[in-house]
C-alpha positions as CSV (number, residue, x, y, z in Angstrom):
1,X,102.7,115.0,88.2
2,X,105.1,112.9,86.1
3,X,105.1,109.6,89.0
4,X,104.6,106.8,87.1
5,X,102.0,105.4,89.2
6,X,99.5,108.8,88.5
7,X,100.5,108.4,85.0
8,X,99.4,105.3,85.1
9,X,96.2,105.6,86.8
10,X,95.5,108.7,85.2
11,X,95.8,107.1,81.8
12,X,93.9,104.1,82.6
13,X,90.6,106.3,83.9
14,X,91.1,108.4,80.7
15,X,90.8,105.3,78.2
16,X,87.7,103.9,80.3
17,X,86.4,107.0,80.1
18,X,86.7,107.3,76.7
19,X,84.9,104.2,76.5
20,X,88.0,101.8,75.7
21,X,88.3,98.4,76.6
22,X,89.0,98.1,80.7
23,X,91.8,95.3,79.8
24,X,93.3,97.3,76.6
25,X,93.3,100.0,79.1
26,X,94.9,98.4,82.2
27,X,97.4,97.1,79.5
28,X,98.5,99.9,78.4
29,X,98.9,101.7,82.0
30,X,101.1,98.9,82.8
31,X,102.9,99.6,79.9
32,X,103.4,103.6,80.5
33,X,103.9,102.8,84.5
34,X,106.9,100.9,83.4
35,X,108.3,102.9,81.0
36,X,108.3,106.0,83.0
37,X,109.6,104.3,85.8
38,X,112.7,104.0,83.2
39,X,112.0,100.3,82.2
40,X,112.2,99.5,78.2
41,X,108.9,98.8,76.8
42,X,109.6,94.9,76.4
43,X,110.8,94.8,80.2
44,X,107.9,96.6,81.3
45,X,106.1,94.0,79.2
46,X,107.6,91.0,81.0
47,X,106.8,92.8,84.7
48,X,103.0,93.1,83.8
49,X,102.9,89.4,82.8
50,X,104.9,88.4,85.9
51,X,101.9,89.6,87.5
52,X,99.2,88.5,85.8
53,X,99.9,84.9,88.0
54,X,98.4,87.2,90.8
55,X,94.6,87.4,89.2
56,X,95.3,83.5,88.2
57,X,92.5,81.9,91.0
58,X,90.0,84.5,90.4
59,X,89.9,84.5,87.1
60,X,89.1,80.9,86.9
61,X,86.8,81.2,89.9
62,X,84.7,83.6,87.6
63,X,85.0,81.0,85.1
64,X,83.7,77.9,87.1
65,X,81.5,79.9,88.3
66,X,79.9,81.2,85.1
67,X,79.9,77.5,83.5
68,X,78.0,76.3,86.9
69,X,75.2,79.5,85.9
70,X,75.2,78.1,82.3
71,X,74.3,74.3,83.4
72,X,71.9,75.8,86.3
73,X,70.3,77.8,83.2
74,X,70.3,74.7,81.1
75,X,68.7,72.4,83.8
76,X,65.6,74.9,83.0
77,X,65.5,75.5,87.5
78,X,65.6,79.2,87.3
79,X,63.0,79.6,84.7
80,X,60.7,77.4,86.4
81,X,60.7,79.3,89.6
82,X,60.3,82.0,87.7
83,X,56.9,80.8,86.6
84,X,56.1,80.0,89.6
85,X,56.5,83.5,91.1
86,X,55.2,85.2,88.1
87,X,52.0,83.3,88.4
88,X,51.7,84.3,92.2
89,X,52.6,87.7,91.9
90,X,49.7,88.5,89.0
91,X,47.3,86.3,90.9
92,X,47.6,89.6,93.6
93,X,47.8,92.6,90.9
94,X,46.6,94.6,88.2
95,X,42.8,94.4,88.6
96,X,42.6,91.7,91.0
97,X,44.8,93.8,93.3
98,X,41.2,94.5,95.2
99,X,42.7,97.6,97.2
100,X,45.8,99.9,97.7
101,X,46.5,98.1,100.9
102,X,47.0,94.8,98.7
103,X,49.1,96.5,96.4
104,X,51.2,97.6,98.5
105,X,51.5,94.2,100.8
106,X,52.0,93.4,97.2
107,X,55.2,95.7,96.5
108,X,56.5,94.9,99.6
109,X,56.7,91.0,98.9
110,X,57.8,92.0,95.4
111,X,61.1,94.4,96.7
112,X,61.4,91.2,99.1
113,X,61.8,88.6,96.7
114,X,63.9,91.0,94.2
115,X,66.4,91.9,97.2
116,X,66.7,88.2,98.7
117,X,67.5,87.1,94.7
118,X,69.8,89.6,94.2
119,X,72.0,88.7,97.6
120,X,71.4,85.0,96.8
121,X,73.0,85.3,93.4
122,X,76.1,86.3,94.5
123,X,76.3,83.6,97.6
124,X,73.6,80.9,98.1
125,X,73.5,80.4,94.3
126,X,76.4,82.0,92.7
127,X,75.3,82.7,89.2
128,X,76.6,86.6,89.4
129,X,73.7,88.6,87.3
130,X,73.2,85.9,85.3
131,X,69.7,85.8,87.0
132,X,68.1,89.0,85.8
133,X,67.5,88.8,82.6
134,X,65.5,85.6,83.6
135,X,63.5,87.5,86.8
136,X,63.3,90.7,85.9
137,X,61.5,90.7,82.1
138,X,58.5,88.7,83.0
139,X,57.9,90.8,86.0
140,X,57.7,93.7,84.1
141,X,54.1,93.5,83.4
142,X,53.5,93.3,87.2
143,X,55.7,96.6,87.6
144,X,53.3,98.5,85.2
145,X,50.4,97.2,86.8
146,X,50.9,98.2,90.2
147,X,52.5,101.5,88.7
148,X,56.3,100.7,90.0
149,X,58.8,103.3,89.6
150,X,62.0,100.9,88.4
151,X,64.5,103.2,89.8
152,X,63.5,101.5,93.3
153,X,63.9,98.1,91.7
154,X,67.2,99.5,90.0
155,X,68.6,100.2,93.8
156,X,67.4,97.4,95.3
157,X,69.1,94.8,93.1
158,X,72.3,96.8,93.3
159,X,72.3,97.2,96.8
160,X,71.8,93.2,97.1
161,X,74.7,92.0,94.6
162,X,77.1,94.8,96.4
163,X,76.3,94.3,100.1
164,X,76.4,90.3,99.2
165,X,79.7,90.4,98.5
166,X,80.9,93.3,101.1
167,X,79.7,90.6,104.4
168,X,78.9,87.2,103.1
169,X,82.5,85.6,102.6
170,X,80.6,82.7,100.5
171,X,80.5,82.6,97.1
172,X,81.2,85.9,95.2
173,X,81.6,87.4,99.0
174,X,84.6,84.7,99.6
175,X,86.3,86.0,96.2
176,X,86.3,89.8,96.9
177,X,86.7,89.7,100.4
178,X,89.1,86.6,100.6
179,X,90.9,85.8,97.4
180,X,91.1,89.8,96.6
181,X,90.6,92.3,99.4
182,X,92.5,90.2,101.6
183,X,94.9,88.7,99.7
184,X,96.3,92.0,98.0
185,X,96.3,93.7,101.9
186,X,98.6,91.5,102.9
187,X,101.1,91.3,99.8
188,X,101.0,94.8,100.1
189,X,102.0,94.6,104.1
190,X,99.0,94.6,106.2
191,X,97.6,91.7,108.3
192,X,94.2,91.8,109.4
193,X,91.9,88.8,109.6
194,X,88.5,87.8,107.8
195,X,85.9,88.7,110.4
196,X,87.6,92.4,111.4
197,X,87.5,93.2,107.8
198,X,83.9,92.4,107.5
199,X,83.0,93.9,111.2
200,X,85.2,97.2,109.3
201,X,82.6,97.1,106.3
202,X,79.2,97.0,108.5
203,X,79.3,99.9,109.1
204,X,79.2,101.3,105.2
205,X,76.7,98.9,105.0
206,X,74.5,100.1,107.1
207,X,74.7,103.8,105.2
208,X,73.8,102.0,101.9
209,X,70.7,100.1,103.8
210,X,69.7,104.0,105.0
211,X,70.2,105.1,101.7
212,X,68.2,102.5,99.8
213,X,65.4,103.1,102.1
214,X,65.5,106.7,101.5
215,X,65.4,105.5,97.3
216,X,62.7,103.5,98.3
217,X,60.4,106.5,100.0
218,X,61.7,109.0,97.4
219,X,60.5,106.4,94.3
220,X,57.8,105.1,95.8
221,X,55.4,108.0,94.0
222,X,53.5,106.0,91.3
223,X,54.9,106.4,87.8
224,X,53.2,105.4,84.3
225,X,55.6,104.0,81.4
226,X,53.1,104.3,78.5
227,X,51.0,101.7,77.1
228,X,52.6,98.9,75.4
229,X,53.1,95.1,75.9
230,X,55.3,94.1,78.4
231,X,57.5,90.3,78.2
232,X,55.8,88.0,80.3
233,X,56.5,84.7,82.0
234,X,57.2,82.1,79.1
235,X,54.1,79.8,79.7
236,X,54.9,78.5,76.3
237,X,58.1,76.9,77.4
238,X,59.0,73.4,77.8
239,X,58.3,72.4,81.7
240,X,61.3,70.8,82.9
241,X,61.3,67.4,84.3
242,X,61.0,67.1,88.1
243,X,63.9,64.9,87.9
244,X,66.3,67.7,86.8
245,X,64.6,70.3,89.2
246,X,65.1,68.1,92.5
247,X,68.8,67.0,90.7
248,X,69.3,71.3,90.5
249,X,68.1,71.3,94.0
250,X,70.9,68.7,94.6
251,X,73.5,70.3,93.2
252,X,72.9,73.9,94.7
253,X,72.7,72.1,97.8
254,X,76.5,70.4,97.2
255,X,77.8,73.4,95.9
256,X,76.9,75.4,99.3
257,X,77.9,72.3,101.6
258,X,81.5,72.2,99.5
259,X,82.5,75.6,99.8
260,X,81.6,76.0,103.3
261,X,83.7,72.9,104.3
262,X,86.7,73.3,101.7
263,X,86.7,77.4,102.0
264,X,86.9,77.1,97.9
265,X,84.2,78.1,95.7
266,X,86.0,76.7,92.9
267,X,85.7,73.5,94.4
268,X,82.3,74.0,95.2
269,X,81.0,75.0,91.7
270,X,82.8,72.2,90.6
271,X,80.2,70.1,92.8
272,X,77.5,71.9,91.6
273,X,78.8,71.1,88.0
274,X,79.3,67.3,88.4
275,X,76.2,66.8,90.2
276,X,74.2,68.7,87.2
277,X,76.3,66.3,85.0
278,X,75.9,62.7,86.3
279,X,72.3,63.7,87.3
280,X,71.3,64.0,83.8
281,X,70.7,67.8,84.3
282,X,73.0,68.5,81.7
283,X,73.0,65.8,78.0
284,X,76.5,64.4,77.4
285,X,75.6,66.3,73.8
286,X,75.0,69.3,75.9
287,X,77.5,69.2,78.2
288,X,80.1,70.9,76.0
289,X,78.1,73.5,74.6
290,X,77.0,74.7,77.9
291,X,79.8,75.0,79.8
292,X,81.6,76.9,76.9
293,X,78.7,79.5,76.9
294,X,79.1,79.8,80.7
295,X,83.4,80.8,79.9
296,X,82.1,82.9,77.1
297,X,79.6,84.8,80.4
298,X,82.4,85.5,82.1
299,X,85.5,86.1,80.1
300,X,85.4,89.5,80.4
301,X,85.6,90.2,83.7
302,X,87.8,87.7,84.3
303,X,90.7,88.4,81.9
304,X,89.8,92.3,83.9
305,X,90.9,90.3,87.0
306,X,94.0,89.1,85.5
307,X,95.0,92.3,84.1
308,X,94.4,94.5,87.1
309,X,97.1,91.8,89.0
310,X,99.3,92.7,86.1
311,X,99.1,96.3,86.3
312,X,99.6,96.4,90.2
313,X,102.4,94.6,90.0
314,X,103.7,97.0,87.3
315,X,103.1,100.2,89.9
316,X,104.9,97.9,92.9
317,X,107.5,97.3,91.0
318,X,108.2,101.0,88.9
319,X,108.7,102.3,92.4
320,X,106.6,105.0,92.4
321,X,104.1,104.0,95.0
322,X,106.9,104.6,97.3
323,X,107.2,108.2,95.9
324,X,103.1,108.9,96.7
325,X,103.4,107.3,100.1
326,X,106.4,109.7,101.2
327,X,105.1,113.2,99.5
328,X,101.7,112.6,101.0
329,X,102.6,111.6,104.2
330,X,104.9,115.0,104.2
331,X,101.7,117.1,103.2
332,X,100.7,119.6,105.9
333,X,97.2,118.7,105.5
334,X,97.8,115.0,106.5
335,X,95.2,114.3,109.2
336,X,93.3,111.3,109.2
337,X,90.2,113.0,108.1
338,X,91.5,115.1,104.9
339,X,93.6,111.7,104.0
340,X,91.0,109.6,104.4
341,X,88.6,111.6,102.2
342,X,91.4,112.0,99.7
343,X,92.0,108.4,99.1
344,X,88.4,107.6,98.8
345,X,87.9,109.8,96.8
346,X,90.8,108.9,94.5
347,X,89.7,105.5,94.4
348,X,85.8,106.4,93.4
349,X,87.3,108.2,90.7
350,X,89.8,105.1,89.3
351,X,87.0,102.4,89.8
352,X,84.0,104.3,87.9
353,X,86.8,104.7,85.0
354,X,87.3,100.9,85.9
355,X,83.6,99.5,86.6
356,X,84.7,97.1,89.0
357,X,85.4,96.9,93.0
358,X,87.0,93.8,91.9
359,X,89.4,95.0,89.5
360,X,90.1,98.0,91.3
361,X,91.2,96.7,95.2
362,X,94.4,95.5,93.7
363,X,95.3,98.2,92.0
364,X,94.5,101.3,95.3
365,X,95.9,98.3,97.8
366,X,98.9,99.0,96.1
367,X,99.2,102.6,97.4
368,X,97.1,102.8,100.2
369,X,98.4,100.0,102.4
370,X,101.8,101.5,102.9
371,X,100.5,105.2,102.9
372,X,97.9,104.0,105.6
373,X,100.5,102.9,107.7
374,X,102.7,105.7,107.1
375,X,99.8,108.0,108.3
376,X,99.0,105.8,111.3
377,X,95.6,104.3,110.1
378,X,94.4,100.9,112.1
379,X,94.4,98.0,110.1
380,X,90.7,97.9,109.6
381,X,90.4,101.7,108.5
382,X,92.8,100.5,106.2
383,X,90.9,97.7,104.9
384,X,87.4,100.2,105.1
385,X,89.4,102.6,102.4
386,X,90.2,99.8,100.2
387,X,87.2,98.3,100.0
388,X,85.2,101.3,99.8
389,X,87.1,102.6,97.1
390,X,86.1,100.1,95.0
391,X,82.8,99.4,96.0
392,X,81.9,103.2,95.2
393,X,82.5,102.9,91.7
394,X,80.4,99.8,91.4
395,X,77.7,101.3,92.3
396,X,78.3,104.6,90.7
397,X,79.2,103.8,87.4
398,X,77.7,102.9,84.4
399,X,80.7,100.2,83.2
400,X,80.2,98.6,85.9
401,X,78.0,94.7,86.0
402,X,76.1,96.6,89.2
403,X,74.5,99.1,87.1
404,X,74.6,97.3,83.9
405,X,73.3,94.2,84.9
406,X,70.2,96.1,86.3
407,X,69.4,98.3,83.6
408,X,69.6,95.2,81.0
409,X,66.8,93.8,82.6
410,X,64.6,96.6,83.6
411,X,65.0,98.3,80.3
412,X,63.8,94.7,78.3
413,X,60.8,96.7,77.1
414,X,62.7,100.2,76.2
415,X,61.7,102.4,78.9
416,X,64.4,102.3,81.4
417,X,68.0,104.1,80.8
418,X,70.5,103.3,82.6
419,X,72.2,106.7,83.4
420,X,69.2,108.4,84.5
421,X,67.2,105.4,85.9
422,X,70.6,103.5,86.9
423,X,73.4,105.2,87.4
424,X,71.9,108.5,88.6
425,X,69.6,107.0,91.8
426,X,72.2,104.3,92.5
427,X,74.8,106.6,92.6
428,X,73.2,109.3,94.5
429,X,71.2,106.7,97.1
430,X,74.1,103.8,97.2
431,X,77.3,105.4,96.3
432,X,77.2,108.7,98.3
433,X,75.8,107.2,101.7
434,X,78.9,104.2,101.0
435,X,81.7,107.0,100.6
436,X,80.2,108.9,103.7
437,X,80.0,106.1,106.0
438,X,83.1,104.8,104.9
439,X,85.0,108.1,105.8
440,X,83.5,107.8,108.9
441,X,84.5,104.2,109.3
442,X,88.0,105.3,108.5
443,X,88.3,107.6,111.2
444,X,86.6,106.0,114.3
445,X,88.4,102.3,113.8
């Protein structure tokens, strides 16, 4: 009861909870981890920072990454394909629709484009959900018109930035699967390479993709949301020169080639920047002001990366980890099965407090890796646990960008919540068929 590490962790959910701040919070579990594992406050202090060097590459990577969103933004690229589908989609809706077998050809080209975006975001062109409040509000119009229930479109673009990131080692995939999932399973003792921790996660995958389809069948009912105007595309907006869409081209295209031949996505938004830059994408007035808002897109979540390093280190280091591993592994009810269910569910329940898969892989890698091997789990049923544990609480909770990110676009005209419309059919049709899949991952690798 009084281990430092379920202090810790216990103390942490509580705060997020209770709505406070995920990086006051992790802070101050560091803090308590330490002191209760008989450290003074100011040494406990100096062990979080000592590993706040850990969340050091992915915290920048969030920042590169959000300044090459900004300039992408700036460049005026996404808004212009977003006029271009906008027009095409109303060409084949509302009263032109001409038939229920149009709309729904319609629908289905529609969930298409909005699933394929939503993947591409976080790989092809990682700009994170930087790209919803530019898709989403001017499609809204569309939704009411072929009488859309948003919860399917709330499921469909979380399922696409999750599974993105759970297979596709490029882009936002190459810094949870890589830099994170990877990297803290092997400080923490386990070795197990890139491709059998992504042949671990199909088969969770797979349950998510059988979930979504069931949210799809089970929203797929027509639904009214009242009369009212909609946003639109923004006609009115300045067309941007075909010079800076084929130098955007360009520099989507070097970013992609660059991080698949360096392995460094940091490298490759770099490209992406510099190409934006010297091809006049981006004013040398500009430049500044752009790259500072994309920093000030990410900061958050990437001063969350540096203080979840922090705060596993803190747990590694108050020695209580070791105390968990040896009074678990001494339970009578220690099967694979019961364990297995018991650590998932643990780590749902820490990454809804947290909001982040992200954030919370370092922090159950820290227990679970040595209690894993203590109980005789494989390697990749290991890594399965892990990763599920956070990925559970993206989906699932409503501080989390998956949820959030969703819910800030579909709700631009005031008719979408986000625990009800968001929170409730992701979690029930993403998070659920994820935790079950993954305990049965668990137990068969």
């Amino acid at each position: 009861m009084f281990n430092p590490v379920v202090v810790a962790v216990a103390l942490v959910l509580t705060m997020c909870v209770l709505r406070v701040n995920v990086v006051i919070a992790l802070t101050v579990g560091a803090l308590a981890c330490g002191m209760i594992g008989g450290s003074s406050p100011a040494k406990a202090i100096a062990i979080f920072c000592d590993g706040l060097g850990g969340g050091a590459k992915i915290a920048l990577s969030y920042a590169i990454l959000g300044a090459f969103a900004s300039a992408l933004a700036h460049s005026g690229f996404p808004d212009f394909l977003m006029r271009k589908v906008t027009k095409l989609l109303r060409s084949c809706s509302g009263e032109n629709t001409g038939g229920m077998r149009r709309a729904r050809s319609t629908k289905i080209v529609l969930f298409t484009a909005i699933g394929l975006m939503s993947i591409a975001c976080k790989n092809v062109i990682p700009v994170h959900i930087a790209f919803i409040p530019i898709l989403i509000p001017p499609l809204l119009g569309i939704f009411n018109g072929l009488r859309i229930d948003r919860r399917s479109v709330a499921c469909i673009i979380t399922f696409g930035v999750i599974v993105a990131y759970m297979v596709v080692p490029i882009g936002f995939g190459e810094i949870f699967l890589v830099n994170i999932l990877l990297h803290y399973l092997r400080v923490n003792g386990l070795e197990i390479s890139l491709c059998d921790a992504i042949h671990a996660l199909l088969l969770p995958v797979i349950g998510m993709a059988i979930g979504l389809a069931v949210a799809l069948v089970k929203y797929g009912k027509p639904r009214d949301y009242g009369v009212g105007d909609a946003p639109c595309a923004g006609d009115e907006k300045v067309q941007p020169r075909r010079k800076h869409l084929l130098v955007s081209c360009a520099s989507i295209g070097a970013a992609l080639a660059v991080q698949l031949v360096a392995k460094d996505i940091i490298l490759g938004a770099l490209a992406g920047i510099l190409v934006l830059s010297f091809g006049g994408a981006i004013g040398r007035h500009d430049s500044d002001n752009v790259v500072v808002n994309g920093f000030r897109m990410m900061t958050l979540i990437s001063f969350t990366m540096l203080a979840a390093a922090g705060f596993g280190h803190a747990m590694r280091e108050s020695g209580g980890i070791g105390e968990i591993v040896n009074w678990l592994s001494s339970c009578p009810l220690n099967g694979k099965a019961v364990a297995a269910f018991g650590m998932l569910l643990v780590g749902f329940l820490v990454s809804v407090g947290i909001g982040s898969s992200f954030s919370t892989v370092p922090i159950v890698a820290s227990v679970y890796v040595p209690l894993g091997l203590k109980l005789g789990f494989s390697p990749a049923a290991i890594a399965v646990i892990v990763a599920i544990s956070g990925v559970t609480g993206d989906a699932g909770s409503p501080a989390s960008d998956s949820t959030l990110g969703p819910t800030m676009g579909l709700n631009a005209d005031g008719r979408h919540s986000l625990i009800s419309d968001t929170v409730m059919p992701t979690f029930s049709f993403l998070t659920v068929p994820a935790f079950i899949f993954g305990w049965i991952a668990s137990i068969i690798l």
